[in-house]
N, C-alpha and C positions, 0 to 999 in steps of 0.2 A: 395618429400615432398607433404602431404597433402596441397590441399589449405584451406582455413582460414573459408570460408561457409560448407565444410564437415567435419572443426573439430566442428564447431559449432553445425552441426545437430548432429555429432554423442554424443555430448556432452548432449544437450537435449536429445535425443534418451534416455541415461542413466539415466538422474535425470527424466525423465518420467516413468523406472524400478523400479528404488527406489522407487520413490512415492508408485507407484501400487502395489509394495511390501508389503511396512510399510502397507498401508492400510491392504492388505490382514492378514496380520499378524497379528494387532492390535485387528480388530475385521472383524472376517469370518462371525459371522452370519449379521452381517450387510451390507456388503458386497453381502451375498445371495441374503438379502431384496430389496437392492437396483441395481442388475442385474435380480429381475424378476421384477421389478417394470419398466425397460425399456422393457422388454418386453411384457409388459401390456401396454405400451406408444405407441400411433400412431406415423407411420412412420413423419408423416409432422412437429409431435413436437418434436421429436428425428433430424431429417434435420434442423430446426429451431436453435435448441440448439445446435446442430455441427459446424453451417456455425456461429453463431454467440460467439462461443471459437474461431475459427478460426479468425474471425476478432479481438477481444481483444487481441490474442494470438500477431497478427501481428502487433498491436497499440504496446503492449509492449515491442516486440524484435524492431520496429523503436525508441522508445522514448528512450531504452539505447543502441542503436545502433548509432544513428545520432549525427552528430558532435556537440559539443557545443561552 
């Protein structure tokens, strides 16, 4: 039996597909726009903007994670 932290990641793992999915689907050219538009973006505000989803990310999965 899986444990309960690898169904959870593989869990997110999926509705992170989905998401990136629909998006692509919905609309592609904008999507375009805004994957050359990170590439037009300096590494340090691309780093910036990454470490700080990743902290929201983890505020989020603690505040419905932790007991009440």
């Amino acid at each position: 039996m899986r444990s309960l932290a690898i169904a959870d990641f593989l869990i997110g793992l999926g509705v992170l597909f989905v998401i990136e999915g629909l998006l692509f689907a919905a609309s592609p050219t904008w999507m375009r726009k805004a994957m050359k538009s990170a590439l037009a973006t300096p590494d340090n505000v691309l780093r910036a903007v990454g470490i700080g989803s990743a902290v929201i990310g983890l505020i989020v999965i603690w505040a419905v994670r932790r007991p009440i």
